[in-house]
C-alpha positions as CSV (number, residue, x, y, z in Angstrom):
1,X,171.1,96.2,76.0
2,X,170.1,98.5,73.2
3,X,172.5,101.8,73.3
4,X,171.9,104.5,72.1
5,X,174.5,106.9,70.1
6,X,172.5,110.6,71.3
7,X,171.7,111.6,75.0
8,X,168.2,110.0,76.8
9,X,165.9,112.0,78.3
10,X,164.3,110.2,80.9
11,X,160.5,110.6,82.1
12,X,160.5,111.5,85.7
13,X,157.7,108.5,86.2
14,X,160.7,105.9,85.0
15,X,162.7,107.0,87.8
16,X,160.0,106.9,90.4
17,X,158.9,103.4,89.6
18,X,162.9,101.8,90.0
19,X,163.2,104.2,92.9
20,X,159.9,102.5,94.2
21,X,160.8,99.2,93.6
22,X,158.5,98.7,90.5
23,X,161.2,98.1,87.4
24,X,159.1,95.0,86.5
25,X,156.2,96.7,86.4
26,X,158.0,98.4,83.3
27,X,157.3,97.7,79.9
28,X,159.9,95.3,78.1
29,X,160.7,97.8,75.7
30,X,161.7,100.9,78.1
31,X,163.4,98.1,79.7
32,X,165.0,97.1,77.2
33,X,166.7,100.9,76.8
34,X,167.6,101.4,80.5
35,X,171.2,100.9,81.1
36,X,172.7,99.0,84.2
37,X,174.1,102.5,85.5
38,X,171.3,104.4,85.4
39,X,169.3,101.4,86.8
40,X,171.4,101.7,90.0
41,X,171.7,105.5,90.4
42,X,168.4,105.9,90.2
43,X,167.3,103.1,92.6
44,X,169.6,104.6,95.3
45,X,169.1,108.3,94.9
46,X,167.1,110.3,97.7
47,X,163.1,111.2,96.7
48,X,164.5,114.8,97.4
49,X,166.3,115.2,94.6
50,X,163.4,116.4,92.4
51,X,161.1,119.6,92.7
52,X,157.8,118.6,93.6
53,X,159.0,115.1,95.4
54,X,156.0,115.5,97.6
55,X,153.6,114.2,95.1
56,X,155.6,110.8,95.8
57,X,153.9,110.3,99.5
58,X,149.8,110.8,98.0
59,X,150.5,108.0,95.3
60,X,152.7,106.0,97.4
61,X,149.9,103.6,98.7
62,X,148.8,103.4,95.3
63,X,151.9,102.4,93.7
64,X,152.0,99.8,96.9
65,X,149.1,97.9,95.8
66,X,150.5,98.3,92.1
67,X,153.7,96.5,93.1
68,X,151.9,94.1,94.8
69,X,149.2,93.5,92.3
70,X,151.8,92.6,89.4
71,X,154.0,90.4,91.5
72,X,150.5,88.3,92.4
73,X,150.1,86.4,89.1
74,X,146.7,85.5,91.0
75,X,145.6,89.1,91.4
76,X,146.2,89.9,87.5
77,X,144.4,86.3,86.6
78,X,141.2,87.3,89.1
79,X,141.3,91.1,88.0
80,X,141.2,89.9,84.3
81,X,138.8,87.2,85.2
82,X,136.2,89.5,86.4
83,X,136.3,92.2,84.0
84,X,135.8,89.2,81.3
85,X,132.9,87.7,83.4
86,X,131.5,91.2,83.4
87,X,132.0,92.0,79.4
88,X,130.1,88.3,78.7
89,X,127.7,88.9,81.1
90,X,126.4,92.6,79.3
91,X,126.8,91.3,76.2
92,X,124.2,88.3,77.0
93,X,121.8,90.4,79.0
94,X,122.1,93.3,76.0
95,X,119.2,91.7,74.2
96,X,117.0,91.1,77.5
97,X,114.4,93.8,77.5
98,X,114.0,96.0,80.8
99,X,117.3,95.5,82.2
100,X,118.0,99.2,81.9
101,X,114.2,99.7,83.4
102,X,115.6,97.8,86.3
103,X,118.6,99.5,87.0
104,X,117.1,102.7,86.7
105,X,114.2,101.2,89.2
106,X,117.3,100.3,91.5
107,X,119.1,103.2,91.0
108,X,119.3,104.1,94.4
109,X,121.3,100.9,95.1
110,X,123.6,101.8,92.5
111,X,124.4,104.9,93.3
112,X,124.9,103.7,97.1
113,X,127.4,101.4,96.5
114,X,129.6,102.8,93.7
115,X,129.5,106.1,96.1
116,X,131.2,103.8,99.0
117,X,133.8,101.8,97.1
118,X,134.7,104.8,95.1
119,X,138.1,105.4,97.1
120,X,138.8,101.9,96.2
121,X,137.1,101.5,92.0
122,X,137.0,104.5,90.4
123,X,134.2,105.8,89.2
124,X,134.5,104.7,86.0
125,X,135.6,101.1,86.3
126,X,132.6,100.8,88.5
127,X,130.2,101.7,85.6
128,X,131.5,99.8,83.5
129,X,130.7,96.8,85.6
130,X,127.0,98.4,85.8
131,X,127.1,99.3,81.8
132,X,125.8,102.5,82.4
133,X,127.4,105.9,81.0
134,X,128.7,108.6,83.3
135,X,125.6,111.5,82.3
136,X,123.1,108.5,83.6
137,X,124.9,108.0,86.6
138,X,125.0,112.1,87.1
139,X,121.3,111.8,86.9
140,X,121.0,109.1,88.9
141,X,122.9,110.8,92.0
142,X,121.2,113.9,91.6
143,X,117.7,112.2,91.7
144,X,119.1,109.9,94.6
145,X,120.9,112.4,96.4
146,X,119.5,115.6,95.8
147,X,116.0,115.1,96.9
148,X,113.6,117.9,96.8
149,X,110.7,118.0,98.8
150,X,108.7,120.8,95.7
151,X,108.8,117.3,93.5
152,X,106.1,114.9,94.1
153,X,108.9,112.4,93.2
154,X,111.7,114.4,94.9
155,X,113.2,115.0,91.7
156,X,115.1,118.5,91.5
157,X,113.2,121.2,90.4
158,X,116.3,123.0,89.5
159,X,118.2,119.9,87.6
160,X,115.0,118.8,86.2
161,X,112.5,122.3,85.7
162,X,110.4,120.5,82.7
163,X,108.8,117.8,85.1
164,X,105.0,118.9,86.3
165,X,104.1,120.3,89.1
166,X,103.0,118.4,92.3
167,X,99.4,119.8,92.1
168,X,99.2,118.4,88.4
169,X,100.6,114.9,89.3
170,X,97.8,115.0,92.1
171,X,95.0,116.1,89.4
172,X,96.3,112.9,87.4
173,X,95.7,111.1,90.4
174,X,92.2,112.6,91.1
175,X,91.2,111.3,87.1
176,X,92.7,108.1,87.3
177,X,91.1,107.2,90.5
178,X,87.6,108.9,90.0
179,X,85.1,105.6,90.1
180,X,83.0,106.9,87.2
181,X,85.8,106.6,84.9
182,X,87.8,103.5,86.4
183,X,87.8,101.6,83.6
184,X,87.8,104.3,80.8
185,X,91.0,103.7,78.6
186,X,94.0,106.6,79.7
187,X,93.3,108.6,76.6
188,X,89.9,109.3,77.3
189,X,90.3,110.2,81.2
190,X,93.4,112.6,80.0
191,X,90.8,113.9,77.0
192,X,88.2,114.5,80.2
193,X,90.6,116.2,82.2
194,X,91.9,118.5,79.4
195,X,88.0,119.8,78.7
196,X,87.6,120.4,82.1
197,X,91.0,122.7,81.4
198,X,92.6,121.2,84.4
199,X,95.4,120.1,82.9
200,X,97.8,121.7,79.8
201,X,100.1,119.0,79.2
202,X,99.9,116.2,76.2
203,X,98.9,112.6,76.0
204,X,102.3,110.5,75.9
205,X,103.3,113.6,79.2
206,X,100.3,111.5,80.8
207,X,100.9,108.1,79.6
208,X,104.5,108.7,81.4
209,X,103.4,109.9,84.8
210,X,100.4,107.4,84.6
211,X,102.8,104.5,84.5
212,X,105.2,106.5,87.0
213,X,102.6,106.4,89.3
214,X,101.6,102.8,89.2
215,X,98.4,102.4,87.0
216,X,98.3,99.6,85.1
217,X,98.5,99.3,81.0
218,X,95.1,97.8,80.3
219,X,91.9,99.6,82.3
220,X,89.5,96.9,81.8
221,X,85.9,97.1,81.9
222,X,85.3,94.1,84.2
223,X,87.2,90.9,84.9
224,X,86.9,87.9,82.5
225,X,84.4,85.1,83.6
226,X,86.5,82.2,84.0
227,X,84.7,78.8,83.6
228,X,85.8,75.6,85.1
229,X,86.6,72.5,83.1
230,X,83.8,70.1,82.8
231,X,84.4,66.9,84.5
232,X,84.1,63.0,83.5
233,X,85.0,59.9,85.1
234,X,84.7,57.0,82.3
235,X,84.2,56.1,79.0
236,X,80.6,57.1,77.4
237,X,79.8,59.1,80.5
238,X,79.9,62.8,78.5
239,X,80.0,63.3,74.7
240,X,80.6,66.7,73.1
241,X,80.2,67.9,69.5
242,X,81.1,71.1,68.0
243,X,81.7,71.9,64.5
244,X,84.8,73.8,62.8
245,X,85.5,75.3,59.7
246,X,88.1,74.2,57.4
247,X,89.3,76.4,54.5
248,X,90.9,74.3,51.6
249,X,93.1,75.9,48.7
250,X,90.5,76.4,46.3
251,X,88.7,79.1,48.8
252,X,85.6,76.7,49.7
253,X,84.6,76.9,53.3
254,X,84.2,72.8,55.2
255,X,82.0,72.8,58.1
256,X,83.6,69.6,59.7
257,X,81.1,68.2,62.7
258,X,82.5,65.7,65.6
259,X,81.8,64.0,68.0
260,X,83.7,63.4,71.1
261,X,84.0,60.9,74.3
262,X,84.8,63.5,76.8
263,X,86.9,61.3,79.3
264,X,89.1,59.7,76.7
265,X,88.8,62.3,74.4
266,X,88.1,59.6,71.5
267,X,86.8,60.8,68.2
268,X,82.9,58.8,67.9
269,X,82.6,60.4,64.3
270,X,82.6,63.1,62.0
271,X,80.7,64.5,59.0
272,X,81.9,67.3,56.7
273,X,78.7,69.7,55.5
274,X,78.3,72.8,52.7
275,X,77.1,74.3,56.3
276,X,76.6,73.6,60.0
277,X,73.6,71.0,59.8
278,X,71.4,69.6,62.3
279,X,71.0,66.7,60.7
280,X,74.9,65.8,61.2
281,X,75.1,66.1,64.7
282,X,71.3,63.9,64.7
283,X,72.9,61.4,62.5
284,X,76.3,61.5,64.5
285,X,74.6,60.6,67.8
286,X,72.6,57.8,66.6
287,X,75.4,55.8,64.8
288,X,77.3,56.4,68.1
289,X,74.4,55.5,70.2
290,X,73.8,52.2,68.5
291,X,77.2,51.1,68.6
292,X,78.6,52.5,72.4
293,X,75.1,52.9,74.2
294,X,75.5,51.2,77.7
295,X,73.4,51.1,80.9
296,X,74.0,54.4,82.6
297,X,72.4,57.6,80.8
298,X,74.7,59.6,78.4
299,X,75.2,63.6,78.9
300,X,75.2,65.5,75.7
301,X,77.3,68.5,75.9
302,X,77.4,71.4,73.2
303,X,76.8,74.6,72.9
304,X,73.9,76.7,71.6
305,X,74.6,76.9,67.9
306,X,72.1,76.3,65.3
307,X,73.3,72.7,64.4
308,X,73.0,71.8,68.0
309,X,69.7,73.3,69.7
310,X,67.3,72.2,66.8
311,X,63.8,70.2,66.3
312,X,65.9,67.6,64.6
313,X,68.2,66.6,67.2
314,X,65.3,66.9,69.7
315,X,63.3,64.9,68.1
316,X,65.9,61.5,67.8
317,X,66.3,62.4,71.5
318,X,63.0,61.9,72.3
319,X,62.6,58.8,70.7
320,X,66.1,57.1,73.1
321,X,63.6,57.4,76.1
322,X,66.0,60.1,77.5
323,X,69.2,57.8,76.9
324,X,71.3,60.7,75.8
325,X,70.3,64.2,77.6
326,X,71.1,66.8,76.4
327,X,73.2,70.0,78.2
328,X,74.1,73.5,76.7
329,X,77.6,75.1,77.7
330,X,77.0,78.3,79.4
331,X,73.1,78.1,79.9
332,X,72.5,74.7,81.5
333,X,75.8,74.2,82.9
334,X,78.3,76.8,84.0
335,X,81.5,75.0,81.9
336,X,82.7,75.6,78.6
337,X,83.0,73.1,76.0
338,X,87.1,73.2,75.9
339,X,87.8,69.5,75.2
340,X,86.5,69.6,71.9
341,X,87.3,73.2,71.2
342,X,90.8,72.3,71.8
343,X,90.5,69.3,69.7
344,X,89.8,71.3,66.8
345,X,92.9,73.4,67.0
346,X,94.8,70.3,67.1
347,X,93.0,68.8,63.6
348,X,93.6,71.6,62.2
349,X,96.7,72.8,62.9
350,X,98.7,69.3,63.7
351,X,96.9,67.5,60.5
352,X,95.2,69.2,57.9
353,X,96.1,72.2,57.4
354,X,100.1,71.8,56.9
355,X,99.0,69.3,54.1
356,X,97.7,72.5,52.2
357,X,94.4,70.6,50.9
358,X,93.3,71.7,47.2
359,X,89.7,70.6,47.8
360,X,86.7,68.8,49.5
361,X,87.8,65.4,48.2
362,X,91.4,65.7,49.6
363,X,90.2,66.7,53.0
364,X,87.6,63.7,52.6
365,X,90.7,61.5,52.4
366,X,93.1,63.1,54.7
367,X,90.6,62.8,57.9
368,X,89.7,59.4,57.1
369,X,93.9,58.7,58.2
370,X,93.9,61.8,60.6
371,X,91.3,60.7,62.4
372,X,92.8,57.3,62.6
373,X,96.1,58.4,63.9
374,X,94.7,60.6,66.3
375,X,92.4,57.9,67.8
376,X,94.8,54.9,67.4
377,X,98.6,56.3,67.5
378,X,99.0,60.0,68.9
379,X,99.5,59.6,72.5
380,X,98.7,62.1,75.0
381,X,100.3,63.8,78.1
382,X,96.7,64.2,79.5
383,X,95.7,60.9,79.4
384,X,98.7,59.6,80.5
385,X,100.2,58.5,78.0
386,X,97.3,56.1,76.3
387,X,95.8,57.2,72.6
388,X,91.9,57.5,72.7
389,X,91.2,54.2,71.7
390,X,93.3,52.7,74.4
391,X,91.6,55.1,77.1
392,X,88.0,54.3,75.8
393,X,88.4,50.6,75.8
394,X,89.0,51.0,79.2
395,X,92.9,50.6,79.5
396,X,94.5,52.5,83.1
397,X,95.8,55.7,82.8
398,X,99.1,55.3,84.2
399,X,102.3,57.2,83.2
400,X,104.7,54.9,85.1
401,X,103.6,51.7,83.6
402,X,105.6,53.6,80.2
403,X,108.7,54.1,82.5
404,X,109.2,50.4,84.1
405,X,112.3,50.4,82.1
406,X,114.5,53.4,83.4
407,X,115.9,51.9,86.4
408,X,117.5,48.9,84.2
409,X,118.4,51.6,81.6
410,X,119.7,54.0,84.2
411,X,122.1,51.6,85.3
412,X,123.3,50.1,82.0
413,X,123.6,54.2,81.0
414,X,126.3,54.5,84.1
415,X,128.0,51.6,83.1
416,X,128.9,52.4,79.7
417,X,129.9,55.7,80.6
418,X,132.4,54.5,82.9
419,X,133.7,52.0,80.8
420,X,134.2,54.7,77.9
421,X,137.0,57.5,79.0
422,X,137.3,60.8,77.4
423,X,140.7,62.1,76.1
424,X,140.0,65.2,78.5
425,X,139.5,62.9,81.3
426,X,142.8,61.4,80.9
């Protein structure tokens, strides 16, 4: 017990909590000062005692669940618990864009149910569980509550007097919607509308009601033609050829020609030019004819560039006897040439270029191995887990012939980790 030389003059909220059974509820320091005496005289005098004792009955309840709250040890952990769920979970989701879009979206919700527990959570606890600020909650219950039927969005004319009129939103909708202009961009069906001197606002005042109203970003002229993906069954069934460009260090552009085995996706050959050439793709599909040629007709696959649609190549078809025929993406056949195309982007980007080749001669001797690794050693999730090669030569594709091992692993896996026990386990 600390005493103290001078007289004590005792807050009136000391008294009521001993009087109210709530001493432990105290501080240990004011405690600390309170002297056995005035302990007992207080937790025996009447509640009439002091002007204004009234006050005591409207915070009695409250001062009930206080009690009880700090003699649960439970009730402290959980309260603590969730307000320390609720701080890690806003400062996670902080960074995620459009949460704030969403609650503002939802605010009708919100203000709903912070409106009917507000006897219970104040006001204030309850937003900051929601992590919103008290002026966006204000305008959240006046644009949930106070609905006004002069707002095309029942907004509050009076709260909010800036927003536009009902007729205007309606012209927006007459513009947006007009068929001749569907797929104008929004700046030119706002620039249309403001020569017509229908409206007398500015361009972001219709970007914002635009998107209020539910018209999408990107007004698009038509819908993109989607082509399927051409088809193969076998080995030399379909080749493709197409030729990219590769830039080396010293600024020269390499027009790099290949050809493909569609259904194994196997690189036949390639030929690096000054330009695309004719002549590559002819020379191409001869060496390739001469040493895969089999019994059933080859399809020929590219699209109409230069190097493909030529006298040349159509010549050295001619002379196979219709062996290989020939097929152009797009005009021919309704499917794209994506096997190949897509097997450019990885030659480029998975090979050469992260080699930062100086010249023609290092690219010469960089696909020579590139070409060999992708055919021989890369395996792909397509072809189920073969390389080219493998696939071309005629091996199954079959993803589960790679995983025979994982039941025998899976249970040598459990019975190491139950022989080995962690110092947490024990």
């Amino acid at each position: 017990m600390i005493y103290s030389p001078s007289r004590i003059s005792w807050n009136t909220n000391v008294k009521h909590y001993i009087r109210n059974g709530l001493y432990d509820n105290l501080p240990n320091t004011i405690k600390a000062k309170i002297s056995k005496s005035n302990k007992h005289r207080w937790k025996h005098e009447t509640a009439d005692k002091y002007i204004g004792c009234e006050v005591a009955n409207f915070i009695k309840e409250e001062l009930e669940l206080i009690k009880r709250t700090g003699e649960s040890k439970n009730a402290k952990k959980a309260i603590e618990a969730f307000f320390k769920l609720s701080d890690t979970y806003h400062e996670i989701t902080s960074a995620v864009k459009g949460i704030k879009r969403q609650m503002m979206l939802q605010k009708e919700k919100l203000v709903n149910v912070i409106e009917k527990v507000k006897d219970i959570v104040p006001v204030e606890s309850a937003l900051k569980v929601f992590n919103i600020s008290r002026a966006t909650y204000h305008n959240y219950k006046v644009l949930v509550i106070n609905k006004c039927e002069s707002s095309y969005f029942l907004w509050c004319v009076k709260q909010y007097p800036h927003q536009l009129l009902k007729k205007e939103i309606l012209r927006i909708k007459k513009y947006m919607e007009n068929e001749d202009c569907l797929y104008w961009s929004k700046s030119s069906v706002y620039l249309l509308a403001l020569r017509n001197k229908e409206i007398s606002f500015g361009l972001i005042t219709w970007y914002k009601y635009s998107k209020l109203l539910g018209y999408s970003t990107t007004r698009r002229l038509h819908p993109k033609k989607r082509y399927g993906s051409l088809m193969s069954y076998r080995p030399n069934e379909i080749w493709c050829a197409d030729v990219t460009i590769v830039k080396t260090l010293d600024g020269k552009k390499h027009y790099t020609h290949f050809l493909m085995d569609h259904y194994s996706k196997m690189i036949l050959g390639y030929r690096i030019e000054n330009s695309s050439s004719p002549k590559a793709i002819r020379d191409l599909l001869e060496q390739a004819y001469l040493k895969h040629k089999n019994k059933e007709p080859i399809t020929f696959v590219t699209d109409g560039g230069v190097e493909n649609v030529n006298t040349t190549v159509h010549d050295f078809l001619d002379t196979i006897n219709q062996d290989i025929k020939h097929l152009i993406t797009q005009k021919d056949i309704t499917f794209s040439n994506s096997k190949i195309e897509a097997f450019n982007k990885i030659i480029k980007h998975q090979f050469l270029l992260p080699q930062n080749l100086c010249n023609r001669k290092q690219l010469e001797t960089a696909l020579v191995s590139d070409v060999l690794i992708y055919n021989t050693i890369r395996p792909q999730l397509s072809l189920q887990g073969n390389t080219p090669q493998e696939t071309f030569l005629g091996k199954l594709l079959a993803l589960k012939s790679y995983r025979t091992h994982f039941p025998e692993h899976k249970i040598l896996r459990i019975s190491e980790n139950q022989q080995n026990s962690c110092k947490g386990c024990r």
